[in-house]
Each structure stands twice: as structure tokens, then as C-alpha cells.
N, C-alpha and C positions, 0 to 999 in steps of 0.2 A: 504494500500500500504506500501508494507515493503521500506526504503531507500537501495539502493543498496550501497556497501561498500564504491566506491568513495562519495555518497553521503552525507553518517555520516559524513565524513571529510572535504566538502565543505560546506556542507549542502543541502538545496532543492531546488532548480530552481523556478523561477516563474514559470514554465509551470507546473513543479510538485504540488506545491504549491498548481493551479488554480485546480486543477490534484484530489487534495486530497481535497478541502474546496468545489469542486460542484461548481465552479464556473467563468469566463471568465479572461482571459489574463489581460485586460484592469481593470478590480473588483480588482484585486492582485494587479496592480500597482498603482490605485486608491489610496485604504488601506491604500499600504504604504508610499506613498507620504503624505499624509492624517496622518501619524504617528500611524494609528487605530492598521494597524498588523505591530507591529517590526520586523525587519529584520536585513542586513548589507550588505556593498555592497563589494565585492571583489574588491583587484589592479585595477583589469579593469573595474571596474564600472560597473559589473552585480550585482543585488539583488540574496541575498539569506536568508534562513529562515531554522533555526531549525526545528526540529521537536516537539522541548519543546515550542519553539515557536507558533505553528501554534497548538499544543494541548492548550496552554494558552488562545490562541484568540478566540478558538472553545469553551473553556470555560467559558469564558466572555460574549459573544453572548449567551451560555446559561442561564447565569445569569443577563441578560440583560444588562451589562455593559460598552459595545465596543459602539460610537458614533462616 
């Protein structure tokens, strides 16, 4: 999934997020609450997640790293 242009600038949504890792709404905010996948939240207190981000965490899980 490419980001769409707003998105490089905000970054990903947690629906995007759940979108691109294969996996549920409630998994993503698990994560990040949990501190497992970094994020940041905008002014208005939504999460959001890079995309170097969420390639880092996919990376970690590969190397079995993320807890």
C-alpha cells in the first residue's frame, strides 16, 4: 500500500496501519499502548505511525524482537 500524499505528511492512520500489518483495529492500539509499535499522536489525540515506523516493527517481528 502506497501512502497517499496527505498521508507522508501526517503519516498512517491506525486503520491504515491495521491496513498494512494484516491485522485488527484493537492489535494496533494494543501495540501501541503497549509501546511494542511506536507511533505519535496528533493535537487531537489521534495515533499515527510512519511508515519507517511500521517497516521497523515488521522488522523486529522478523527478527524476533518486538514483545
Amino acid at each position: 500500500m502506497e501512502p497517499e500524499n496527505n498521508d507522508k505528511r501526517l503519516g498512517l492512520t491506525t486503520s491504515q496501519a491495521a491496513r498494512l500489518l494484516g491485522v485488527s483495529l484493537a492489535t494496533v492500539r494494543r501495540w501501541s499502548d503497549a509501546g511494542v509499535l511506536p507511533g505519535y499522536r496528533t493535537p487531537g489525540g489521534q495515533r499515527r505511525f510512519s511508515r519507517e515506523q511500521i517497516d521497523e516493527f515488521v522488522k523486529s517481528l522478523e527478527r524476533g524482537g518486538a514483545r
